[in-house]
N, C-alpha and C positions, 0 to 999 in steps of 0.2 A: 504494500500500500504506500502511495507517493504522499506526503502529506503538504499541503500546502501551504506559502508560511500567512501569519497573520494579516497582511495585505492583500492579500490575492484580491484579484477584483471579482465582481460578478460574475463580470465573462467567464473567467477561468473557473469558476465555481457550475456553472450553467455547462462550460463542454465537459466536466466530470461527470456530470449527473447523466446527461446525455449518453456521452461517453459507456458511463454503466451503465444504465436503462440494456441498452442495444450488446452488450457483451453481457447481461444477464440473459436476455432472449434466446440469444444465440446457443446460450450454454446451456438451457434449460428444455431447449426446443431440442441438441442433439440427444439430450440425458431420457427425455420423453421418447425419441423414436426408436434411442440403442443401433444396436448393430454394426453397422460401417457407418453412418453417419457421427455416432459417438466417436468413435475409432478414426474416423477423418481430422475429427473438431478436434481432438486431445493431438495427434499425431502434428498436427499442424501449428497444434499450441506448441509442443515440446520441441519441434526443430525449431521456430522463432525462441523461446528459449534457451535453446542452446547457443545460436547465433548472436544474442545477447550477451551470453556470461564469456563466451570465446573474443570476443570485441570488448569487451572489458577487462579479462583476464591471460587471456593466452598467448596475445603480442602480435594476432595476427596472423596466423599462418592458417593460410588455405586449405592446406591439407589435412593441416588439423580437423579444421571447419568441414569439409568435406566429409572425413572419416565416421566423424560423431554422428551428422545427420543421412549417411547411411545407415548407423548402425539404429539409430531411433526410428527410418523408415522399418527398418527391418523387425526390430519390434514390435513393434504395430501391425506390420502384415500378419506376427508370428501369432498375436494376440486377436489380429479379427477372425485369424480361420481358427482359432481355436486352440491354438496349439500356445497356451498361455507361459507353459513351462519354460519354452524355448526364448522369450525374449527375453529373460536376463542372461541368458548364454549369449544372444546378440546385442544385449548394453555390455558384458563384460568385453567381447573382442570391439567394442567401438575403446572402450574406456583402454583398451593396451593399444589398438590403434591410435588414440588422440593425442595418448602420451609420447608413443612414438615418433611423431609429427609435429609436434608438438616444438614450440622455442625453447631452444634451452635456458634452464632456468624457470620455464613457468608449465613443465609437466604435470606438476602433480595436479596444478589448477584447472590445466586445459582438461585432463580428464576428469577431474571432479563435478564438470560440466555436464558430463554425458550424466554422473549416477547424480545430480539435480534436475537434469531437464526428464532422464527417466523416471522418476519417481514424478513428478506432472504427467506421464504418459503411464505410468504400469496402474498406481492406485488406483486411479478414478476406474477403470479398468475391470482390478480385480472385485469391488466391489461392486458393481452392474453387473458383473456375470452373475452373480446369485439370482436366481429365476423367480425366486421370491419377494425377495428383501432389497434387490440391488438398484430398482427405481428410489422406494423411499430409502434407503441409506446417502443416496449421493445427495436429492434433495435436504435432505437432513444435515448433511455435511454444508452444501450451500449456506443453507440458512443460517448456522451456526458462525462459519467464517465471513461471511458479508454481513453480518449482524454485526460481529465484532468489531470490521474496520468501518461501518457507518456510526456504529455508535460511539466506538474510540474517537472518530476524529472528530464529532460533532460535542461530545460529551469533555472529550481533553480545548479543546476551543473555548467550550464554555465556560468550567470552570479552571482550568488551568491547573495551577499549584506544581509540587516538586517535579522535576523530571522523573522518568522511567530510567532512561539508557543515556546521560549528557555527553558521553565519550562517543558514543554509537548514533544514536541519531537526538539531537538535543530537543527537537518541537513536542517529542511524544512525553505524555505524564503519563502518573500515576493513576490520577483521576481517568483519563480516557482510555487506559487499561481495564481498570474496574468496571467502567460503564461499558465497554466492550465485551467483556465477560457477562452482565448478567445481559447486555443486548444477546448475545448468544444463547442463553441459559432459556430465554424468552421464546426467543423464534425456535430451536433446536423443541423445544416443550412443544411449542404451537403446531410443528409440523408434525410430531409421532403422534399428539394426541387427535389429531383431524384422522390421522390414517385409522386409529384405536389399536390396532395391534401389537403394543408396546407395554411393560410398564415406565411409566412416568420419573421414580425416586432415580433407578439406576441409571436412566438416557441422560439426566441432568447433570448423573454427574463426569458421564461421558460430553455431553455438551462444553461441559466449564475446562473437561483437560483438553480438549480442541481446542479450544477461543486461545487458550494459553498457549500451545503448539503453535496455532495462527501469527500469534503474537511474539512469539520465538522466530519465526520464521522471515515475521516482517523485520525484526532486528540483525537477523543473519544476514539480510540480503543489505539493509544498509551500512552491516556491517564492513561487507566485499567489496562495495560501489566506493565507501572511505577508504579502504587498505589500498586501492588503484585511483582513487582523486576525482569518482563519475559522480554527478547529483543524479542522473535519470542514464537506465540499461538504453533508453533508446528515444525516440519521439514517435512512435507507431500509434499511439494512443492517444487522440485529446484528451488535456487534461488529467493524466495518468502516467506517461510516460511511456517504458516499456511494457514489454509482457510479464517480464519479470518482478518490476515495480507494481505491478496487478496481481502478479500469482504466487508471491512471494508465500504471505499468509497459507494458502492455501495446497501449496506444494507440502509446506511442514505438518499442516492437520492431515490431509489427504494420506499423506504416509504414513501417521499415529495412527488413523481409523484403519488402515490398512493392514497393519500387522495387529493390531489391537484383534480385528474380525477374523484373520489368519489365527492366531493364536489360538481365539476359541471356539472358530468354527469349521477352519479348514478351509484352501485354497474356493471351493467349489460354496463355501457355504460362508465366505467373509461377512457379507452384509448381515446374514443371519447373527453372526457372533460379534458383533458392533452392537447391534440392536435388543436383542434378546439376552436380556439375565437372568 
């Protein structure tokens, strides 16, 4: 999440909203139809992704750049026919490929590129494959992490008060942290309880370790963007910036609920084990 500093004009506030309105549609429109179209929409997220963190990170090299978003095509393909197993075997040879390729000196970043931009391509993913659970888990997930950067930045604006992160990114507080979290705690309720086939106590408290994750994640990437001198991964976004600066948040929750519904529910049955306690 890019935050904007306290001047920002109208305008700039008006192409955010906008901005989201139409990348909420899109995402929610592919999560609704599944299949290749979900698989098109993440696919295309994660090589713009990765193209991001390789242009901030990796000094440039083409071949790098190349290598990576072969190996995320390849995932993708591995993952819409089904053959789910097989794309981390295609992010690990992108990930010795990127490093290979890679400038020296900035291997280890270029490939940390590929296992960031896969993890926006495997998650969303493994949890739609659930034939059950895999619709309302990802909505749930939605809801959860957009809750949290609408209300963080609208809630930290407000009241303001101490910093969260002032070494890492200095605009974010504490206050728009907390309000971010129960904005999640909100919406992540609102959606299991619309669907009913959840209990409530446990989701919430799956809700609040996402919104945290989210928020982990939007620190990491401002983290990376300072350690290399970028304010924004890119300008592809009114109002937002990159793809990164947009899916930061949601790369780090997406992979908790991920291995979270892995863990207790098996490859085949994530969403179910996210959701169900």
């Amino acid at each position: 999440m890019t935050d904007l500093p306290p001047s920002a004009s109208t305008g700039d506030l008006g192409k955010r909203i906008v901005s989201g309105i139409v990348m909420a549609l899109l995402a929610v429109g592919a999560v609704v139809l599944g299949g290749w179209p979900f698989v098109l929409f993440w696919a295309a997220a994660a090589v713009g992704i990765f193209w991001e963190w390789s242009a901030i990170v990796a000094g440039g090299a083409i071949a790098a750049r190349m290598a990576g978003m072969a190996a995320l095509i390849a995932a993708a393909l591995a993952a819409g026919v089904g053959q789910i197993y097989a794309a981390p075997m295609a992010l690990a040879a992108g990930v010795a490929g990127v490093s290979a390729a890679s400038t020296p000196g900035r291997r280890g970043w270029g490939a940390a590129g590929v296992v960031y931009a896969g993890i926006a391509l495997i998650a969303p993913m493994v949890l739609r494959r659930d034939p059950e659970f895999g619709l309302l888990a990802v909505l749930f997930l939605f809801a959860v992490v957009w809750s949290t950067d609408i209300l963080g930045y609208f809630v930290g604006r407000t009241i303001g008060g101490p910093r969260l992160a002032p070494h890492i990114s200095p605009k974010k507080t504490w206050s728009g942290a907390c309000g971010g979290a129960l904005g999640a705690l909100a919406a992540g309720l609102t959606v299991v309880y619309i669907a009913g086939n959840t209990a409530l106590l446990p989701v919430a408290g799956v809700a609040l370790v996402l919104s945290i994750a989210s928020q982990a994640g939007d620190l990491f990437e401002s983290a990376v963007k300072r350690r290399f001198g970028v304010k924004d991964a890119s300008h592809v976004i009114p109002g937002h910036g990159g793809l990164m600066d947009r899916l930061d948040g949601f790369i780090a929750a997406s992979g908790v609920a991920a291995m979270v519904g892995i863990m207790r529910g098996g490859i085949d049955a994530s969403a179910r084990g996210l959701l169900l306690w």
